[in-house]
C-alpha positions as CSV (number, residue, x, y, z in Angstrom):
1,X,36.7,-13.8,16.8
2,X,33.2,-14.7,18.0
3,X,30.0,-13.7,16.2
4,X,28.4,-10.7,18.0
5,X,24.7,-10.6,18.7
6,X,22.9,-8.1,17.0
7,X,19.1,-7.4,18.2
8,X,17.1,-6.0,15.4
9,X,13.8,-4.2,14.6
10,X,12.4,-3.3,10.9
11,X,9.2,-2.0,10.3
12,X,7.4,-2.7,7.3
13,X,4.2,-0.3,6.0
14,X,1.0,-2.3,4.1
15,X,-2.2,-1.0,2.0
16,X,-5.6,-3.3,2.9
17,X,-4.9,-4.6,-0.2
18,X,-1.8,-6.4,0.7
19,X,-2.0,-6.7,4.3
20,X,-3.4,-10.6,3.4
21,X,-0.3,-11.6,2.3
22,X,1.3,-11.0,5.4
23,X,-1.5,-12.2,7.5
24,X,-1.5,-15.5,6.1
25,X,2.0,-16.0,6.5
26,X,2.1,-14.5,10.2
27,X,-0.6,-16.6,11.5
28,X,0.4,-19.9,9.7
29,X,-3.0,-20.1,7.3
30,X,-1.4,-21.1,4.4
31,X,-0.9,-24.9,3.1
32,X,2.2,-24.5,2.2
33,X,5.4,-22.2,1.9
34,X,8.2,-20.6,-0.2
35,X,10.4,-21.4,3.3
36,X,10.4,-24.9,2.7
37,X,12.5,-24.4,6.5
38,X,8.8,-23.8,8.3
39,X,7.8,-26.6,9.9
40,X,3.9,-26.7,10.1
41,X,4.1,-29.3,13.1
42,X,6.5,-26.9,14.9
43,X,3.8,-23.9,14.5
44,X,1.9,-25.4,17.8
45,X,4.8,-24.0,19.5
46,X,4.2,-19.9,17.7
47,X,3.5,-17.9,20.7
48,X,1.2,-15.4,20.4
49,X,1.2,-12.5,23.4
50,X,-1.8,-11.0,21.1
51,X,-4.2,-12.3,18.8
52,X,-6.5,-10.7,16.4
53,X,-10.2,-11.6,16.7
54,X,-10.9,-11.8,13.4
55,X,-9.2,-10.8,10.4
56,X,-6.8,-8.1,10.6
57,X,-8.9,-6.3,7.8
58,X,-12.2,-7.1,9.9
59,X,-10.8,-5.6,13.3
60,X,-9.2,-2.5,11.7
61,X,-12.9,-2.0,10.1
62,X,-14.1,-2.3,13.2
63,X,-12.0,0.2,15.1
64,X,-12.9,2.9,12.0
65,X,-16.5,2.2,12.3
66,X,-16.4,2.5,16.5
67,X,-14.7,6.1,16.1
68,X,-11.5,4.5,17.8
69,X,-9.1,5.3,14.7
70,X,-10.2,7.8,12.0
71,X,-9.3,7.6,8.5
72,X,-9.8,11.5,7.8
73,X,-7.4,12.7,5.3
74,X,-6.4,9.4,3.6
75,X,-6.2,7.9,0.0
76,X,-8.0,5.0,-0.6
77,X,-4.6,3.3,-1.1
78,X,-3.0,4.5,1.7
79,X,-0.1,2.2,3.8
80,X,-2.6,1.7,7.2
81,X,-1.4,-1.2,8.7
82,X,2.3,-1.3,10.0
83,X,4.0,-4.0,11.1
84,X,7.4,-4.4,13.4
85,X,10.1,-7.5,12.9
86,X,12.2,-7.5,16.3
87,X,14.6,-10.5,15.9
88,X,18.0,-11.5,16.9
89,X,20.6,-14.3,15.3
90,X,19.4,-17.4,16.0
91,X,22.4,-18.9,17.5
92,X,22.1,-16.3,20.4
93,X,19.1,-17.9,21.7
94,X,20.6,-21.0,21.7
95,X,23.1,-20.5,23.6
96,X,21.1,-19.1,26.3
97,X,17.9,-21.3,26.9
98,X,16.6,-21.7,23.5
99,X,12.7,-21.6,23.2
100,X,11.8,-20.6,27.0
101,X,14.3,-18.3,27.1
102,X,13.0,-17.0,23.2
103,X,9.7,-16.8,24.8
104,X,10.7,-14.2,27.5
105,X,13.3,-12.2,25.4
106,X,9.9,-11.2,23.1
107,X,7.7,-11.2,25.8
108,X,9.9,-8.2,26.8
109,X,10.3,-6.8,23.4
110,X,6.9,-6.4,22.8
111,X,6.6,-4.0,25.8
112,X,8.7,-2.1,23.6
113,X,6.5,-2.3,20.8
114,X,3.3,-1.4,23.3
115,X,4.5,1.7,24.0
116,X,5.8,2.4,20.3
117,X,2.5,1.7,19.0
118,X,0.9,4.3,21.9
119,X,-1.2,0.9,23.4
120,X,-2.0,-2.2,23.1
121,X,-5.3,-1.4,21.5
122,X,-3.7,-0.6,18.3
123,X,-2.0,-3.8,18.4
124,X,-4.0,-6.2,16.0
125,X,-1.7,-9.1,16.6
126,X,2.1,-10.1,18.0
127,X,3.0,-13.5,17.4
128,X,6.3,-14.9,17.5
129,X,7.7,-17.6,15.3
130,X,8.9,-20.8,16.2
131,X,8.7,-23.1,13.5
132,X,11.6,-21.8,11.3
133,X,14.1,-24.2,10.7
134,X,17.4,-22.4,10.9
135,X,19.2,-24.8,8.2
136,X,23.0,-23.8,8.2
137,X,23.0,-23.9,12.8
138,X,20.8,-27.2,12.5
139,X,24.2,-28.8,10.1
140,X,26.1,-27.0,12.6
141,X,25.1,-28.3,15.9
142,X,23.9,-31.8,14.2
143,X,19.5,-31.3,15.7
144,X,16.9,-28.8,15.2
145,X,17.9,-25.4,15.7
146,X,14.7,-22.6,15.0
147,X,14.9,-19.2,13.9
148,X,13.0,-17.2,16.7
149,X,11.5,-13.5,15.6
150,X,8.6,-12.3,16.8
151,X,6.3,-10.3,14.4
152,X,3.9,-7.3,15.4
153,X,0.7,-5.9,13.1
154,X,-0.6,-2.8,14.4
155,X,-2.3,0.6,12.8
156,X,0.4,3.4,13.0
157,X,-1.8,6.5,14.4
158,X,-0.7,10.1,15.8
159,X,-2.4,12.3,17.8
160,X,-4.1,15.2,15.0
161,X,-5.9,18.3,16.2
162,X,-9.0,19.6,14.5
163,X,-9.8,23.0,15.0
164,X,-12.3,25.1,14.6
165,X,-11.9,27.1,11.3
166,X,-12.7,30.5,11.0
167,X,-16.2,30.8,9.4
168,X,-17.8,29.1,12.7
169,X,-21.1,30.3,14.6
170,X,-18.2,31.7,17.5
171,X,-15.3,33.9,16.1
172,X,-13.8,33.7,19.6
173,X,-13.4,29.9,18.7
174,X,-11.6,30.8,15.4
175,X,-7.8,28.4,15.7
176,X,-8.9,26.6,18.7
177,X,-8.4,23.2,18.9
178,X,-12.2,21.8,18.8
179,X,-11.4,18.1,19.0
180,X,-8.4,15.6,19.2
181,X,-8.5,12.1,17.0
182,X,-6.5,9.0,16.5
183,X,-5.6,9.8,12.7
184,X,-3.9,6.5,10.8
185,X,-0.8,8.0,9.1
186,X,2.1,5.7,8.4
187,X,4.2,9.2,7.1
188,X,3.5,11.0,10.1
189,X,4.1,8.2,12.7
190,X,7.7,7.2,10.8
191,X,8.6,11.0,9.6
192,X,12.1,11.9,8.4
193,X,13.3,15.1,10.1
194,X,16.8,17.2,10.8
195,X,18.1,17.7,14.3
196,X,20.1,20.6,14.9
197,X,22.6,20.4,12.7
198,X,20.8,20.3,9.5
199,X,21.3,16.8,9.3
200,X,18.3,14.4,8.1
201,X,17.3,11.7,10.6
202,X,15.2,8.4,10.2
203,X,12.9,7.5,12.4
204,X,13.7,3.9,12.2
205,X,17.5,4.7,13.7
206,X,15.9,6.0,16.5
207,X,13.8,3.4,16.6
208,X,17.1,1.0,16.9
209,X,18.3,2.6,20.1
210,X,15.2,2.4,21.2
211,X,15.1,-1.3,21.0
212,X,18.7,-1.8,22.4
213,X,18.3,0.3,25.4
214,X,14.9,-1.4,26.0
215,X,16.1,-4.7,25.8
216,X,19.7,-3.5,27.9
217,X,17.7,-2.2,30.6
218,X,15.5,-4.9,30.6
219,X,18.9,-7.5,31.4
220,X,19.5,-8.2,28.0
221,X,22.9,-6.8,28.3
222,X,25.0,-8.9,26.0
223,X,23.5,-7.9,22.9
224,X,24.4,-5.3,20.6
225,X,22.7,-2.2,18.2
226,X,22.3,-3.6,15.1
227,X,21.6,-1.8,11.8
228,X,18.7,-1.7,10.0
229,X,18.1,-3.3,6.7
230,X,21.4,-5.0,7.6
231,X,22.0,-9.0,6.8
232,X,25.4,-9.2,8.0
233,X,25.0,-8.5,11.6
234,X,21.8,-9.6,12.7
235,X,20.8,-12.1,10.2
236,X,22.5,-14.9,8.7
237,X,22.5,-14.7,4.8
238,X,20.7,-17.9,4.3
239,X,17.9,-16.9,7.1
240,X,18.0,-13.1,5.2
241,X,17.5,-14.3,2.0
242,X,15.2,-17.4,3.4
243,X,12.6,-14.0,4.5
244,X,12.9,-12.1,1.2
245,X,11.9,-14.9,-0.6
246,X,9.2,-16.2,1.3
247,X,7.8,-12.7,1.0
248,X,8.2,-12.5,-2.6
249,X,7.0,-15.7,-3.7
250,X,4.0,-14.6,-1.4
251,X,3.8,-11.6,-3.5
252,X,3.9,-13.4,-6.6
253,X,1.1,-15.7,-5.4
254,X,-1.2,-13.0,-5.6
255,X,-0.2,-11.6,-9.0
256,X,-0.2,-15.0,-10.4
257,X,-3.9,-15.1,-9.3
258,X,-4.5,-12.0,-10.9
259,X,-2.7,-12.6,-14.0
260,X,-4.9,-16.0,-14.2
261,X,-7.8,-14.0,-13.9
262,X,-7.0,-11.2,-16.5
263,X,-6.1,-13.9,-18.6
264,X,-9.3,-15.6,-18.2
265,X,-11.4,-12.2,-19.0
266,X,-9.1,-12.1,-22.1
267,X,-10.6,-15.0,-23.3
268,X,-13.9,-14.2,-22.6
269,X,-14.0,-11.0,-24.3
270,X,-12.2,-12.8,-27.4
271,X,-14.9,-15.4,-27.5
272,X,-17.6,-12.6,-27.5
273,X,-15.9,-10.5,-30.3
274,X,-15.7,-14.0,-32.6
275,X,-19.3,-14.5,-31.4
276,X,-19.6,-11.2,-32.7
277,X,-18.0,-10.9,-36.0
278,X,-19.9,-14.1,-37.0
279,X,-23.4,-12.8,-36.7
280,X,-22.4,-9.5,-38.4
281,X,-20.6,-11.7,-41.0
282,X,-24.0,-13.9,-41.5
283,X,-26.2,-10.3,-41.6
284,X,-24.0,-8.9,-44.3
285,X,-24.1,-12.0,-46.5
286,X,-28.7,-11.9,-45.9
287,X,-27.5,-8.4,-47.5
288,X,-25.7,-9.3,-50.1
289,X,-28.1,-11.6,-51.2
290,X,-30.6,-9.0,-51.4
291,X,-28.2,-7.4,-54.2
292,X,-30.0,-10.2,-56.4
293,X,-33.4,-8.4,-56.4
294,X,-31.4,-6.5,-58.9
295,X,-32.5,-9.0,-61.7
296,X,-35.9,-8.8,-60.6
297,X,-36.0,-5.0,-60.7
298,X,-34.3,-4.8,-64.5
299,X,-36.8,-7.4,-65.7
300,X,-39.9,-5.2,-64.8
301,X,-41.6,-2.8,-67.1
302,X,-42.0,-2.8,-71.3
303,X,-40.2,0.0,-73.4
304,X,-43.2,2.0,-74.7
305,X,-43.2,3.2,-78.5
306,X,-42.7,7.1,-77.9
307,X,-39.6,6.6,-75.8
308,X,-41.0,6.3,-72.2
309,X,-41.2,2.6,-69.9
310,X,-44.5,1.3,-69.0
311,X,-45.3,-0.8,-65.7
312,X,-47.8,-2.0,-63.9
313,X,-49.3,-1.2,-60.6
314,X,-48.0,-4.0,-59.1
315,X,-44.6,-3.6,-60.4
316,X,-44.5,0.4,-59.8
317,X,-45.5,-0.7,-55.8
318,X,-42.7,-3.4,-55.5
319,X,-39.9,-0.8,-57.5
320,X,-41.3,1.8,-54.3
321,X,-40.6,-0.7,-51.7
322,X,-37.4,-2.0,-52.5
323,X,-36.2,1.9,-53.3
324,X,-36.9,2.3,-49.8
325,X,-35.6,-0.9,-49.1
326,X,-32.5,-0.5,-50.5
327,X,-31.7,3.3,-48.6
328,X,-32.5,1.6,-45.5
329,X,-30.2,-1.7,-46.1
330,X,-27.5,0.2,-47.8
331,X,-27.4,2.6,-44.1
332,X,-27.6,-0.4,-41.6
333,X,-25.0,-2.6,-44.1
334,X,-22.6,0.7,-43.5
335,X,-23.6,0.5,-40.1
336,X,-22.5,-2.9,-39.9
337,X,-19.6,-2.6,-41.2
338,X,-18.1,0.0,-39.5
339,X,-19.0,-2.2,-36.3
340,X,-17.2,-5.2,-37.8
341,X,-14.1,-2.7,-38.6
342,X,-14.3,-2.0,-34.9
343,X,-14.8,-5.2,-33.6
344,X,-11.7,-6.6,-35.6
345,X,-9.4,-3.7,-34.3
346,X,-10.6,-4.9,-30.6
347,X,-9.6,-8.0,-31.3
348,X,-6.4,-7.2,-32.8
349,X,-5.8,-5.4,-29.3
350,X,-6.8,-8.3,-27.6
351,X,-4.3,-10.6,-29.1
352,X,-1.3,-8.0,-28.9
353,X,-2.0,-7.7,-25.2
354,X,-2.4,-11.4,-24.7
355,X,1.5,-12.5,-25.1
356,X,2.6,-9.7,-22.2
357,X,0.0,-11.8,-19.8
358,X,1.0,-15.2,-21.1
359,X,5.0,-14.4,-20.2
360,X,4.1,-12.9,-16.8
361,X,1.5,-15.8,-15.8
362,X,4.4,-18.3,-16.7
363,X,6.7,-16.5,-14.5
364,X,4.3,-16.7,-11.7
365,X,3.9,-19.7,-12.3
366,X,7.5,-20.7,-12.8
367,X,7.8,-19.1,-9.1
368,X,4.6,-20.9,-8.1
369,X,6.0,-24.7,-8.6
370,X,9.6,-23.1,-7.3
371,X,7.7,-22.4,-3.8
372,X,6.1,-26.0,-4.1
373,X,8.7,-28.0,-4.6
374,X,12.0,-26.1,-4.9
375,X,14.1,-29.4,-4.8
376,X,12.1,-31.5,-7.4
377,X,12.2,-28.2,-9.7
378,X,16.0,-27.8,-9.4
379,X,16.6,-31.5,-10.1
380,X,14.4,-31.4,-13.6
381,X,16.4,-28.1,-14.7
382,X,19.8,-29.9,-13.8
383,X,18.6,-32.8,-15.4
384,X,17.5,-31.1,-18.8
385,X,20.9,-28.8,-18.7
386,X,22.7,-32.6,-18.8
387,X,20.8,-33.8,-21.8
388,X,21.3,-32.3,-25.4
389,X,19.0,-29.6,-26.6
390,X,16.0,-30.8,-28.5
391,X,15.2,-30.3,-32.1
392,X,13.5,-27.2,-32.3
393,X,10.6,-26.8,-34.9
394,X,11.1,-24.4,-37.8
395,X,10.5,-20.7,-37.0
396,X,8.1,-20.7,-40.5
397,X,6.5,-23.5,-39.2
398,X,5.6,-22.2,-35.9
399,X,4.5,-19.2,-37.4
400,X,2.0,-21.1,-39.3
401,X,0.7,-23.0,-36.5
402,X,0.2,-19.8,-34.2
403,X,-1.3,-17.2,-37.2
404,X,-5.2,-18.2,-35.9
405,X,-4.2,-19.5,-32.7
406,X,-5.4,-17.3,-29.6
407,X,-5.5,-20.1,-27.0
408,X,-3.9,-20.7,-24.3
């Protein structure tokens, strides 16, 4: 039974915060991949049928500050970028052109995503891939076959009404709709809803027939719906799980980096509380030392014959000084002390919270070197797995080595 050739939209949502990730990966800017398939000489050959002036960020600032999309009624983290995936199994395009005939197929499928979107303005970029080694069809038909998808960033806006409320200058105007803006709203361009039999529909199924009829009436008529979120019938496992990953190690990049850098503060704020605790520790010890004007004080004055103590001027001026002295040092050494308490309890924190970090950083990292060199890193874990364990140092001993140590 021959394969069937599924054609295939998803639609992914993004904050500002993330939409860099994808951006480096969509318009080839990084140095290197997780896909160790994506072949940066091949990338000349990425089509683009719209390309962003600047950054994706920049241009969507730019189309908030012009008044051409308004961002009235949204969280500061809000999902405003969008960002459709129309793709088909790659062996379909290869039996009907390859890369020219790729070319056209998305050329038409991003009319479809035109008219989705509600205009090309909204568009920031559509660029379709064709530097993707497909590695399972390339053993299969013995040369280079590619992966062709095309990928499409754009701002998901709807149509929202502002009317006039009720309190205005003109009662007559009371309910009336006073202006019409492009509001950015990921929920309300994708909304879930129930036809007419009670029965919940996705936007994204409709989305799917969308595409196929599209793409039928378009000539396309050998291809069939294919499900979304589905690996099985429009993706090949290997190219499936070949995207996933490449998105997560992506992901991970950037919490790696930020791990690094909370890791980094860490340290900082650990140096500064050491810093810390060794000036207070060198104040207290000026006022223990003090203490010894003690010996000074109890070898003043002469007992007098009738019971009293008799000192001099000079030594009746020093015991006033030091009295006052000794209320003043005895409130800051309090003082001081209760800031070294709290300044060891910080610390204490510090170190608890460090370990957590550590483990996470190395897991980014572990993912880090697996997205550089997947082969070399699978070859040194074979290689250790063959080799007996090594002798591992006493659990006492280790415990003695880490008790002061707060390094990394």
């Amino acid at each position: 039974m021959s394969k069937k050739d599924m054609c295939v939209v998803r639609n992914a949502a993004y904050s500002k915060g993330s939409i860099g990730v994808r951006e480096r990966h969509n318009e080839r800017e990084n140095v290197d991949y997780f896909n160790g398939d994506i072949i940066n000489e091949y990338s000349k050959f990425n089509v683009h049928y719209k390309k962003c002036p600047g950054t994706y960020e920049q241009e969507f600032n730019r189309m908030v500050d012009s008044g051409e999309i308004s961002l009235r009624g949204l969280r500061a983290d809000a999902k405003v970028f969008d960002e459709f995936v129309f793709d088909v199994n790659s062996d379909y395009f290869e039996r009907n052109g390859g890369y020219g005939f790729a070319k056209q197929f998305f050329a038409d499928a991003y009319d479809l995503a035109v008219k989705e979107v509600g205009g090309e303005e909204y568009i920031l970029s559509a660029v379709m891939h064709a530097d993707e080694r497909n590695k399972a069809l390339s053993e299969q038909y013995g040369r280079d076959i590619f992966h062709y998808h095309l990928h499409v960033v754009y701002v998901p806006i709807v149509d929202k009404e502002i009317r006039f409320k009720r309190n205005n200058k003109n009662p007559e105007l009371a309910g009336k709709v006073k202006e019409t803006i492009k509001q950015v709203s990921h929920s309300k361009k994708w909304p879930r809803f129930k036809d007419e039999t009670g029965r919940w529909i996705n936007s994204y199924s409709l989305l799917q027939d969308r595409f196929h009829e599209h793409m039928k009436a378009a000539g396309y008529d050998d291809i069939e719906r294919g499900e979304r979120g589905s690996t099985a019938e429009h993706l090949s496992v290997l190219e499936y799980k070949t995207l996933k990953e490449s998105e997560r190690a992506d992901d991970l990049t950037v919490k790696a980096e930020k791990k690094q850098r909370t890791v980094d503060s860490l340290d900082q704020k650990i140096e500064k509380k050491q810093a810390h605790l060794q000036k207070l520790d060198e104040r207290i010890a000026v006022k223990k030392k003090a203490v010894a004007t003690v010996q000074e004080i109890e070898n003043m004055g002469k007992s007098a014959l009738l019971g009293g103590y008799n000192v001099t001027a000079a030594e009746m001026d020093t015991l006033k000084t030091l009295s006052i002295r000794s209320i003043s040092d005895r409130t800051n050494a309090a003082n001081m002390k209760r800031e070294r308490d709290k300044a060891v309890k910080e610390l204490a924190e510090v170190k608890k919270e460090l370990p957590s970090i550590k483990d996470n950083l190395n897991f980014s990292k572990f993912m880090l070197a697996f997205k550089r060199a997947p082969k070399r890193l699978m070859e040194a874990i074979a290689d250790i797995m063959r080799k007996p364990p090594e002798r591992q140092t006493p659990e006492k001993v280790i415990s003695r080595q880490k008790s002061n140590d707060i390094s990394l």
